[in-house]
N, C-alpha and C positions, 0 to 999 in steps of 0.2 A: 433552354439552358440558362443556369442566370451568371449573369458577366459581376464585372465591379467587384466590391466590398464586399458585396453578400455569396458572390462564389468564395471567396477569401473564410471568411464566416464556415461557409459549409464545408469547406475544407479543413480548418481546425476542429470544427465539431465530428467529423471523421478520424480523426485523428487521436483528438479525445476520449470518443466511442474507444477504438483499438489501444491506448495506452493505456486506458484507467481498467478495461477488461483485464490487459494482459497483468496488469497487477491485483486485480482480484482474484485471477486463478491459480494467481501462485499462492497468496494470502489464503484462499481457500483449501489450496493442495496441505497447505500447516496443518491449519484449521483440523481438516478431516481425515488426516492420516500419517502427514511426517512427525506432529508432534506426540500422535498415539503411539507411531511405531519408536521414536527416541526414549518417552516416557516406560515403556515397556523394558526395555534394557536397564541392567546394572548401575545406577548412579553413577559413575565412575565412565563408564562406557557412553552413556548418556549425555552426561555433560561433555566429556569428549568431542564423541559427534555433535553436537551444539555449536562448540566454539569452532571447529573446524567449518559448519556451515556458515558464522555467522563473516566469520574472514573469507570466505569464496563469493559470501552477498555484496561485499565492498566493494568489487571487482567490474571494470566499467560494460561486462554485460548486462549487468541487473541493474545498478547504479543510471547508466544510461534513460531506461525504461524507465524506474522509478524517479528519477532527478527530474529526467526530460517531462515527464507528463504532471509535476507539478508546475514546471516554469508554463508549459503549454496551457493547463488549466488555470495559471495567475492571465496568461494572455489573451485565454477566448473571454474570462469575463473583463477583462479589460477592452476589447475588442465589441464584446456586447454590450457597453456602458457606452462607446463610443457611438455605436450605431443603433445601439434603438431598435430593433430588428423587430419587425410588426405579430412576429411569432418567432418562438422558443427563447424569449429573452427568459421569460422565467426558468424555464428548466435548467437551459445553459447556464445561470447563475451558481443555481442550487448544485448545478454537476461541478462547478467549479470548487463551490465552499466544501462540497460532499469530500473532494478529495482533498483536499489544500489543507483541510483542517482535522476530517477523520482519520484519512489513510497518511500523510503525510506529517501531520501534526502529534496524532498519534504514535505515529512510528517513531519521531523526535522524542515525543515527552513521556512514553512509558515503556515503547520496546529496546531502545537503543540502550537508556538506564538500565534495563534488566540483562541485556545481551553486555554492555560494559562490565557490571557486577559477576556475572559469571566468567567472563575475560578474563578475571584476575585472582580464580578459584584455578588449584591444580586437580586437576579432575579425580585422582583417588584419593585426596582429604575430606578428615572429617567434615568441616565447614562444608567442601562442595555437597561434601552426597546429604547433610543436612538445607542445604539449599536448593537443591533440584527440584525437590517435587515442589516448593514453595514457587521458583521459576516457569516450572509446566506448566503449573495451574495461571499463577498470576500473565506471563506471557503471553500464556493459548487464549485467557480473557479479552486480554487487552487485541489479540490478532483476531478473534473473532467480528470484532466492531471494526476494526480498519478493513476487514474482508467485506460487512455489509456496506460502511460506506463507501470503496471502491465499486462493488456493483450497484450501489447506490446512482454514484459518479456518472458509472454505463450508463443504466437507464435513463438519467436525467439528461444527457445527451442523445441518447438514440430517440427520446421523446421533443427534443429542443429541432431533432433533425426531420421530423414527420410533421 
């Protein structure tokens, strides 16, 4: 068993493994089926259900997962800068930046912008149902890259952890 710092270490890197997962499967679930099946609906109905998910994602279940696993992934690579760790310093790094800057960063600086802008569309106007499909598209892109860099995240821990 290893005692100290370095059980510390592998504890966060566990931790990591299971936060950064649980938010690529959700990122993935977009990805491969919630934003096909909303794109598929009535503009109007579409955007709808949009803004209704995007106000139940605020909510400190998801918020939680998602908040917590970027403070957690600012702390293992601060944790791994501290220690030196004679293996998986690189991985744990790269799982850290993977999230902190794809999944998290991203989700700041191009999904939040686009989930705002539709916030403030009434979902059967002109404007909204001319902006929708412009949304699916540009959104689903941008959630596509925060979904590989989340599993990106995983793996880069579950490799830092073997």
């Amino acid at each position: 068993m290893i005692d100290g710092p370095h059980a510390a270490l592998t504890m966060l890197g566990v931790l990591g493994v299971l936060g950064t997962g649980l938010v690529a499967g959700v990122f993935c679930g977009f990805s491969t089926f919630v934003m096909r099946g909303l794109a598929a609906l009535p503009p109007e109905r579409g955007a709808a259900a949009m803004q209704a998910i995007n106000r139940a994602a605020v909510r400190p279940p998801f918020m939680i997962v998602f908040l917590g696993t970027a403070v957690l992934c600012a702390v293992i690579a601060v944790v791994t800068l501290v220690l030196r760790p004679e293996r998986g310093a690189v991985e744990a790094l790269v799982g850290s930046a993977l999230y902190l800057f794809g999944s998290f960063g991203l989700t700041v600086a191009a999904n939040v912008p686009r989930n705002d802008a539709l916030a403030r569309l009434e979902p059967g106007s002109p404007r909204a149902a001319a902006y929708w499909p412009v949304y699916v598209r540009e959104w689903t892109r941008w959630n596509h890259l925060r979904t590989l860099a989340s599993a990106g995240a995983t793996l880069s821990y579950v490799l830092a952890l073997t």
